[in-house]
C-alpha positions as CSV (number, residue, x, y, z in Angstrom):
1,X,0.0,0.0,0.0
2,X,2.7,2.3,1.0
3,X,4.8,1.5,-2.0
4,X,1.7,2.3,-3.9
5,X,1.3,5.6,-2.8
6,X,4.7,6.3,-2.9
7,X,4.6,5.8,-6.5
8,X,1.3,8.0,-6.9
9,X,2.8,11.0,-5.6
10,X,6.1,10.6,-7.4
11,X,4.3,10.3,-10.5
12,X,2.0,13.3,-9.6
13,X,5.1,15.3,-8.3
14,X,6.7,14.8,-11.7
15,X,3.8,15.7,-13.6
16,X,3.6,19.1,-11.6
17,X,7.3,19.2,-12.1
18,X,6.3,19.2,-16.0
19,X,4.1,21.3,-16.4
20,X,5.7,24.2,-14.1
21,X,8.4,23.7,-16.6
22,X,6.0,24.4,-19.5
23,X,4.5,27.4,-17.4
24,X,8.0,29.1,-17.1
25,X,9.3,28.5,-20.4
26,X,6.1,30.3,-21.9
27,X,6.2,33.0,-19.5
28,X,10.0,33.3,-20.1
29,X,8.8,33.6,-23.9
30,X,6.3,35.9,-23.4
31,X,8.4,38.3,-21.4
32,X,11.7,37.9,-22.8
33,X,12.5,40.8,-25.0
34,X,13.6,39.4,-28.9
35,X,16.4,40.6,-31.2
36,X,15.4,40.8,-34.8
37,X,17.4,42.1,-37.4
38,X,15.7,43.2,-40.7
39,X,17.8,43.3,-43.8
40,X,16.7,46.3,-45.9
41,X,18.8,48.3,-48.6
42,X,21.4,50.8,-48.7
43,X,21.0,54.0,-46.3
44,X,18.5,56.6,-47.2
45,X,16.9,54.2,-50.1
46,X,12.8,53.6,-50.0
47,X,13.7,50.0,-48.2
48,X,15.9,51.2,-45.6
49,X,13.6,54.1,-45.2
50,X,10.9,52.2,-44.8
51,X,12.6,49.8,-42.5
52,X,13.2,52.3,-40.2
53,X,9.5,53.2,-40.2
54,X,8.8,49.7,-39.5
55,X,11.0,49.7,-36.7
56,X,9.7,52.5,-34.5
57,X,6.0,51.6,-35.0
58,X,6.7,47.8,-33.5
59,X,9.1,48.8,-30.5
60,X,6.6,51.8,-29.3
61,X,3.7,49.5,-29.7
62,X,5.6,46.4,-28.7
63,X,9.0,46.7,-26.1
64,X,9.5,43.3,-26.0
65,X,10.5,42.9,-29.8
66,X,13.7,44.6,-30.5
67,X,14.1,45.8,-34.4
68,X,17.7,46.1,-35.6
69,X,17.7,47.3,-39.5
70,X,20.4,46.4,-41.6
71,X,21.2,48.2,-44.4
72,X,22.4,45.9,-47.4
73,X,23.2,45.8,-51.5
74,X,19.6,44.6,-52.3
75,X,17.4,41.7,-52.3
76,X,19.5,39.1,-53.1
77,X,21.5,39.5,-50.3
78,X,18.8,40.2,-48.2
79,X,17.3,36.4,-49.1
80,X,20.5,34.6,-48.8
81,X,20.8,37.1,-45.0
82,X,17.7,35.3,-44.5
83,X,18.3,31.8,-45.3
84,X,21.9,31.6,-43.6
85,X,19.8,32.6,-40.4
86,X,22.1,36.2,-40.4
87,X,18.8,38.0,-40.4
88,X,14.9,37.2,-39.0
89,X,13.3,39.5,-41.3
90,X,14.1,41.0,-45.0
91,X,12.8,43.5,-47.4
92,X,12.6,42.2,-51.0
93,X,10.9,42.7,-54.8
94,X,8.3,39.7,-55.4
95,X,10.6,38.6,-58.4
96,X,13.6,38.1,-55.9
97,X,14.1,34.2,-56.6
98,X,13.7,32.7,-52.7
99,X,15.2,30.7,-50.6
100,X,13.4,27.2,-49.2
101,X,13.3,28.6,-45.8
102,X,11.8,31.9,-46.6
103,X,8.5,32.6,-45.6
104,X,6.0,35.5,-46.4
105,X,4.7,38.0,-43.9
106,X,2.7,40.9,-46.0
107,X,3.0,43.0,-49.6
108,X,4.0,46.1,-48.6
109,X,3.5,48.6,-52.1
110,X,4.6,48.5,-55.6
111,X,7.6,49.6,-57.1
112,X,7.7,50.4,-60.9
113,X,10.5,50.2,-63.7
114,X,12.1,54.0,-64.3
115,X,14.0,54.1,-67.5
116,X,15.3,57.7,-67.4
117,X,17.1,58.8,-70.8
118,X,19.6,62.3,-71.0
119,X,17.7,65.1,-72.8
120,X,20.2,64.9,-76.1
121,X,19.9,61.1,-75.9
122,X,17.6,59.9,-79.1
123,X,16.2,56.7,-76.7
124,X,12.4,57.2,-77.4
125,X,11.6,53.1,-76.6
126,X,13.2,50.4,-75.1
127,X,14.6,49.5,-78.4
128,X,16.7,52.6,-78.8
129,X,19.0,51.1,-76.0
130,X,21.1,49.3,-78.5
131,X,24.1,50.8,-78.8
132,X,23.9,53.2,-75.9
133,X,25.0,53.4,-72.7
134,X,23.0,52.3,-69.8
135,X,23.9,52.4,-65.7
136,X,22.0,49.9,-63.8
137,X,21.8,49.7,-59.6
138,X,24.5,46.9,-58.3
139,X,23.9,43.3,-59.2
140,X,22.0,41.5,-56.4
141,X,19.7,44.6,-56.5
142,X,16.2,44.4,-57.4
143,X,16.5,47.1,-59.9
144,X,19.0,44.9,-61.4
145,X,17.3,41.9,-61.8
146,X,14.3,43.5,-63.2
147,X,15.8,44.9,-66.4
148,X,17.4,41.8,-67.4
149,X,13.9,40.4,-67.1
150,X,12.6,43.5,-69.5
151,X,15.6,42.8,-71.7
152,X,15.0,39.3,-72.2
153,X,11.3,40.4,-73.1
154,X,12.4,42.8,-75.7
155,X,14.7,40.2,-76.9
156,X,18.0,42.4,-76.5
157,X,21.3,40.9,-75.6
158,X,24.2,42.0,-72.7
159,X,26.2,42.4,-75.9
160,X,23.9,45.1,-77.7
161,X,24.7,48.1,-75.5
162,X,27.1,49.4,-72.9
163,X,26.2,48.8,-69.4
164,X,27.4,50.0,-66.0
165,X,27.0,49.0,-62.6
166,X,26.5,52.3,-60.0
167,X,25.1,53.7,-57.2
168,X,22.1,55.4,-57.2
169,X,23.8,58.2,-56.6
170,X,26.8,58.0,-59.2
171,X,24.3,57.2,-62.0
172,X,22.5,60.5,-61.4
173,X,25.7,62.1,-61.8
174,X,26.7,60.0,-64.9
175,X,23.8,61.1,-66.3
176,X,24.2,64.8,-65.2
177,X,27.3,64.6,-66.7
178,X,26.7,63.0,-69.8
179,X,28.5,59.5,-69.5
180,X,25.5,57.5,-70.0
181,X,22.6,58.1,-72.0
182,X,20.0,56.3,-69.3
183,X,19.5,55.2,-65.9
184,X,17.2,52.3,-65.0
185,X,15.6,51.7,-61.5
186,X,13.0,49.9,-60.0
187,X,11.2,52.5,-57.7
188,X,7.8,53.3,-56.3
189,X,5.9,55.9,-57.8
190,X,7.1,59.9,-57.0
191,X,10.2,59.0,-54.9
192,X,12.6,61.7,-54.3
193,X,15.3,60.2,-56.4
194,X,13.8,60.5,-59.6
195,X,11.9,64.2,-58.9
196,X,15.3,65.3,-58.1
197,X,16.9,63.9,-61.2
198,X,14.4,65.4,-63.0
199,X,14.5,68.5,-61.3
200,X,17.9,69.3,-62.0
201,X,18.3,68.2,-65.4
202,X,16.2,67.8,-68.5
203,X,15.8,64.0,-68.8
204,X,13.4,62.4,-70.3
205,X,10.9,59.1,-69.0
206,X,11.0,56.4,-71.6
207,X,7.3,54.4,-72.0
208,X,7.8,50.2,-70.8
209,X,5.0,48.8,-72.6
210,X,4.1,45.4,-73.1
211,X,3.2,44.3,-69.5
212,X,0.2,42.3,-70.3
213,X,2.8,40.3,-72.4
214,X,5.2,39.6,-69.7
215,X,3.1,38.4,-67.5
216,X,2.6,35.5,-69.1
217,X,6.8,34.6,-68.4
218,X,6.6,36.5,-65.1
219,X,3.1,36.2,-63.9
220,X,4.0,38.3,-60.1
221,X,4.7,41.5,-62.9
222,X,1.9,44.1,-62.6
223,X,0.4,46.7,-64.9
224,X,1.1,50.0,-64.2
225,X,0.9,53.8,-65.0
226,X,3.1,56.8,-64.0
227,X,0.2,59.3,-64.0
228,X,1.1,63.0,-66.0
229,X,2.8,65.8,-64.0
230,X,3.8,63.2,-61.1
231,X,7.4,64.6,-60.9
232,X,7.1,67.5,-62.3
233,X,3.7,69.9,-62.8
234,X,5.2,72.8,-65.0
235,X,5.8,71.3,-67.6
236,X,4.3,67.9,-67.1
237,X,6.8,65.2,-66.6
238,X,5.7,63.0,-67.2
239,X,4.1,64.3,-70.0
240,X,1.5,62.0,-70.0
241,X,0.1,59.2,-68.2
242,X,3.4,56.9,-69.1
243,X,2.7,52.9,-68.9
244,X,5.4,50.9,-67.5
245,X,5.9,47.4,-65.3
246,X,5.6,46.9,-61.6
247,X,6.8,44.4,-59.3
248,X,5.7,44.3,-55.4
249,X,8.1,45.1,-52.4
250,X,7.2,42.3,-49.4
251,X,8.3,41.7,-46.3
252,X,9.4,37.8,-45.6
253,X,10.9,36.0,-42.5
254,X,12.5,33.1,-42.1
255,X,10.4,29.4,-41.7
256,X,12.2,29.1,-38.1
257,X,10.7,32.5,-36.6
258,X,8.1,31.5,-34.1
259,X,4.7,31.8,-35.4
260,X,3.8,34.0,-32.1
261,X,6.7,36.4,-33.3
262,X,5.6,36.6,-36.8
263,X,1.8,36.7,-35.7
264,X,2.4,40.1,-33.3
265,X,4.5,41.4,-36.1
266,X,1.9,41.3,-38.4
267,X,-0.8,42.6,-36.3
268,X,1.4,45.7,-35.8
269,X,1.7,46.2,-39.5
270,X,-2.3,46.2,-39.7
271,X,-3.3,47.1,-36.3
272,X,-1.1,50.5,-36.0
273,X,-1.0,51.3,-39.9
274,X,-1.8,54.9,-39.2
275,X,0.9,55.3,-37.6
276,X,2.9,53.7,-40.2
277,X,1.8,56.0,-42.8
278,X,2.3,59.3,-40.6
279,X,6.1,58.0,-40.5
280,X,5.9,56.0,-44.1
281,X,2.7,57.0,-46.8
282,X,3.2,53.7,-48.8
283,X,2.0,52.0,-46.0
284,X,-1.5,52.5,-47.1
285,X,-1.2,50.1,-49.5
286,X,-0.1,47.0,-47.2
287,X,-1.9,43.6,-48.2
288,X,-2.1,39.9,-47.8
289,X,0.1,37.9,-49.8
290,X,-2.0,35.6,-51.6
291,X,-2.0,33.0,-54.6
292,X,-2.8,35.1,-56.9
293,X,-0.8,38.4,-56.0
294,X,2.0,35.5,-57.4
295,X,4.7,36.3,-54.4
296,X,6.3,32.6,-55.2
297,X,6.6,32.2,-50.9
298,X,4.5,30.4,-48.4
299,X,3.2,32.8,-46.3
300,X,4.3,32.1,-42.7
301,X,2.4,30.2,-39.8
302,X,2.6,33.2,-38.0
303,X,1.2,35.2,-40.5
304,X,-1.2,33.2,-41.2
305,X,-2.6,32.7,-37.6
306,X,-3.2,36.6,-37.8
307,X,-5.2,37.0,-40.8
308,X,-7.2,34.1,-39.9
309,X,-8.0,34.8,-36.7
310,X,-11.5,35.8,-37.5
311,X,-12.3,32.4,-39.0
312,X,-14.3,30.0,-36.9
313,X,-12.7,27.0,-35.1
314,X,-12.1,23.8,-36.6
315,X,-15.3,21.7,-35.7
316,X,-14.6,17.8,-34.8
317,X,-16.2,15.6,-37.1
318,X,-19.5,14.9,-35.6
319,X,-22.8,14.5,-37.3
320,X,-25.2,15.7,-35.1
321,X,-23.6,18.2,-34.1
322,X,-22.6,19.6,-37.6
323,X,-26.1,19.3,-38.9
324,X,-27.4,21.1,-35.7
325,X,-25.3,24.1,-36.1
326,X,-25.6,24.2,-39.9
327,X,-29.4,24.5,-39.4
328,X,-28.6,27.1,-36.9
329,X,-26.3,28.6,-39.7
330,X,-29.3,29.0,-41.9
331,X,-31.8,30.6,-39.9
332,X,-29.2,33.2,-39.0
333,X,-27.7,34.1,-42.6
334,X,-29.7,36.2,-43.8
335,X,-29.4,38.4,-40.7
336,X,-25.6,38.0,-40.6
337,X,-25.7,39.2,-44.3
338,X,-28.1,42.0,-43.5
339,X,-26.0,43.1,-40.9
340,X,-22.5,43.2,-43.2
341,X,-24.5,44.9,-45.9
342,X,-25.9,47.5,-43.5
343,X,-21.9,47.6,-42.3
344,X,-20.7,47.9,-46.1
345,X,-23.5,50.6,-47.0
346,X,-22.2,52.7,-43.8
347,X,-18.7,52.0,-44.9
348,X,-19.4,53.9,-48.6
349,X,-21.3,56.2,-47.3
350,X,-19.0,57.5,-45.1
351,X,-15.8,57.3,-48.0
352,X,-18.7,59.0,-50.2
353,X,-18.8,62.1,-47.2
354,X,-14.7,62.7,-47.7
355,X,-14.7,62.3,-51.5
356,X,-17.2,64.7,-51.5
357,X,-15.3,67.4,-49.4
358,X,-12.8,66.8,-51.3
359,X,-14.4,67.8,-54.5
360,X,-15.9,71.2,-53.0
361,X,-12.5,71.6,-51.8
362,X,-10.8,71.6,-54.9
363,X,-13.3,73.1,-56.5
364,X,-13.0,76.1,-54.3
365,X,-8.8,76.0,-55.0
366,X,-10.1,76.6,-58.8
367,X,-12.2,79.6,-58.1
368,X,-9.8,81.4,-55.2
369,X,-6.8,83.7,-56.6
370,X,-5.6,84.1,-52.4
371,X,-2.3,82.4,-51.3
372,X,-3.8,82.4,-47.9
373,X,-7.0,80.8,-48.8
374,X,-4.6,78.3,-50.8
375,X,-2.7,77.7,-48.0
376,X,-5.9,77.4,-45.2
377,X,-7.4,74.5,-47.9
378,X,-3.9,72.6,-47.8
379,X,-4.3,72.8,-44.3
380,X,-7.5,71.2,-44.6
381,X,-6.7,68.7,-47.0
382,X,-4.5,66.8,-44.8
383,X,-6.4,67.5,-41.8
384,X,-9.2,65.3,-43.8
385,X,-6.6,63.2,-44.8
386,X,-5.6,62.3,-41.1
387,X,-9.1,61.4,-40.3
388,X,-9.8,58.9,-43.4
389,X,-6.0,57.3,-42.3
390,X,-7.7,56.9,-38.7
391,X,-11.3,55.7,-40.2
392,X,-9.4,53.2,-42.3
393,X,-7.8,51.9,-39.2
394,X,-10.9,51.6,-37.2
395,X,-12.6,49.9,-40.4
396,X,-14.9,52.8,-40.8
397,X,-13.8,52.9,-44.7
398,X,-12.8,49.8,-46.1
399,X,-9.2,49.6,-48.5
400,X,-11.0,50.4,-51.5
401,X,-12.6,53.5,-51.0
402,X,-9.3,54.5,-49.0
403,X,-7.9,54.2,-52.6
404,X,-10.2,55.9,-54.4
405,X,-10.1,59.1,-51.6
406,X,-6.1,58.6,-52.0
407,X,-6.3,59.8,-56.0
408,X,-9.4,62.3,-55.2
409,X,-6.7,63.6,-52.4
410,X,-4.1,63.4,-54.6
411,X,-5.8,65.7,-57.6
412,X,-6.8,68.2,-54.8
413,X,-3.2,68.7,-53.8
414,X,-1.8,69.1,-57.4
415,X,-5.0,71.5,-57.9
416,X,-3.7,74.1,-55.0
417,X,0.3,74.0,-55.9
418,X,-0.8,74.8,-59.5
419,X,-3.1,77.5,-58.2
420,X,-0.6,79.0,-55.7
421,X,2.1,79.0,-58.8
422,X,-0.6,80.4,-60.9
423,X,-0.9,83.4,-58.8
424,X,2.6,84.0,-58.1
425,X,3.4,84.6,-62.1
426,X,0.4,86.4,-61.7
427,X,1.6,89.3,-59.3
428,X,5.3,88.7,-60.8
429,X,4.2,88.4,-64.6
430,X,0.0,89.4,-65.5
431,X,0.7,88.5,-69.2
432,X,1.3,84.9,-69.0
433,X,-1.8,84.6,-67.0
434,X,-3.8,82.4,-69.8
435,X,-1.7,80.9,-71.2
436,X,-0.5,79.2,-67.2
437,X,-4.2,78.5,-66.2
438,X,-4.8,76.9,-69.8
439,X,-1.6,74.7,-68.5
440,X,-3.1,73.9,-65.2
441,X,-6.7,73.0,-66.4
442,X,-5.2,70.6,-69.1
443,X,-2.6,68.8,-66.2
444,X,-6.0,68.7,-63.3
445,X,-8.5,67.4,-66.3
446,X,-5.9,64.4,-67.0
């Protein structure tokens, strides 16, 4: 007997032994701060830029995770960073070709080909590049990569034109300087490099058409458009709305991050995306990886978890229970639908209120000849702007009609800095009054 009960509280004392264990390891993990480094790009590029921004959101919202970015030579690197296990966390184009161990996390925005030709150059299309000279970003870059994909698709060879590898910054200045005829980058749409590039000289943006055709070769290539006057307003530059090829930048993590890691890091990058895109404004346009966005990665279990935490719980395989609960199920649709319609409906309406302001506000910069005035609807503009970014947050707006409001926004802005430049030549110069405002109505009517 006593042997027996000897033997029931040994057994018992090493099952409480077990599971304390348990209970202090995950407490241990849930308090233990963790060091994450996050391979980017070269200091002061869009990635490492936007790395940074990614940084200070999650430690202010979340101590325990400790961000270190890493600034690198591009996304090759950054993927074999990620598969030696140098880095957790990376920054890459969706055409970068990955690793076994890498995993998705989110798409963070696209990032278009820039082909950028010197004013005296006579490059008009892609196949003007033979025989010129061309500087391309390092290899291992993204921008690399991707215009020896748009080579191959306009069938030209390493062999039919000069080509250089540079710095972003060097290849501005060869091109300032006249030792290449173009530039090539892959880039998001209105980034600093190329509006100061174009500022200071008298380039010229080449057209990349034929995206619909290389999709079929690279299906994870998007269609895109460089809309008229986005680097420049006076005169347009581009001077029309300029087609070209996009890829998408994501951020991926290694199979071997913990899912709860990956899981609280996503949350962030939904959960406090207002305060992404105070620091970052291409956070807006943060999305899901999914089959058909074509990112070539499984997306992490992590990452998962988080965007399917609103699903209901597996149900074990039981008859009655599952016929019980799918009768249930039908009585209550077409509430449940009623009710998400209702939430939909309230969701336009309210994206319908801003785009609406937004209209009377722009149509007000038309009709106003005041700086001040200008300046008090700028002020406005972003104080509307502000709002929507916290309504999109608090799913007041869905994504959609954030992106529609984003263009609205967008032409409302252009509207005032072309009136405000308007009535400066105005005081300065009366005479080239009509022929400025015929400029402004053609670039605000494109």
């Amino acid at each position: 007997m006593n042997r027996k009960f000897i033997a029931s509280v040994s057994i018992a004392a090493l099952c409480l032994a077990i599971t304390g264990a348990a209970i202090w390891k995950l407490v241990k993990e849930q308090n233990s701060p963790s060091e994450l480094k996050l391979a980017t790009g070269s200091k002061g590029g869009d990635y490492y830029t936007f790395g940074e921004a990614i940084r200070r959101v999650i430690e202010k919202n979340e101590p325990q995770i400790k961000l270190q970015v890493i600034p690198t030579n591009g996304a090759d690197e950054n993927m074999q960073l990620l598969n030696d296990g140098k880095v957790q966390l990376a920054l890459v184009q969706n055409d970068t070709p990955a690793k076994p161990s890498a995993r998705a996390i989110a798409l963070l925005y696209p990032e278009v080909f820039h082909l950028i030709a010197a004013k005296k150059s006579p490059i008009q299309t892609i196949f003007d590049l033979k025989g010129k000279r061309i500087a391309l970003m390092p290899k291992g870059s993204g921008s690399y990569n991707a215009f020896w994909i748009l080579a191959q698709h306009y069938d030209l060879k390493p062999t039919d034109f000069q080509w250089f590898q540079m710095t972003p910054q060097k290849a501005a200045l060869a091109l300032r300087n006249g030792q290449v005829d173009a530039v090539f980058r892959t880039l998001p749409i209105g980034n600093s490099w190329t509006k100061e590039l174009l500022r200071t000289t008298e380039a010229r943006m080449i057209p990349i058409e034929q995206a619909a055709a290389m999709k079929i070769a690279y299906p994870y290539l998007i269609d895109s458009t460089i809309p008229k006057g986005t680097y420049k307003a006076i005169p347009a530059v581009p001077e029309y709305n300029l087609p070209t090829v996009g890829v998408q930048a994501a951020l991926i993590t290694n199979e071997n991050v913990s899912a709860n890691l990956v899981k609280k890091i996503t949350s962030i990058l939904y959960e406090y995306r207002h305060n992404l895109v105070k620091i970052e404004p291409k956070a807006a346009t943060i999305s899901q990886p999914d089959i058909g966005q074509n990112l070539g990665l499984t997306l992490h279990e992590g990452a998962r978890n988080y965007y399917d935490r609103e699903k209901p719980a597996f149900l074990n395989e039981n008859a009655e229970v599952i016929a019980l609960l799918m009768s249930i199920a039908t009585l209550i649709g077409s509430g449940l639908w009623s009710l998400r319609s209702h939430f939909s409906d309230k969701q336009k309406n309210r994206a319908d209120k801003y785009n609406l302001e937004i209209v009377t506000l722009t149509e007000t910069a038309r009709q106003t000849d005041k700086l001040e005035d200008l300046e008090n609807l700028r002020q406005e503009l972003f104080r509307i702007f502000r709002e929507v970014v916290q309504d999109l947050d608090e799913d007041r707006i869905s994504p959609e009609s954030f992106q529609s409001f984003a263009f609205s926004w967008q032409v409302a802005i252009n509207t005032i800095h072309h009136k405000e430049i308007v009535t400066i030549n105005k005081l300065h110069n009366p005479k080239n009054l009509a022929v400025e405002l015929s400029e402004v109505e053609s670039i605000n009517n494109r």
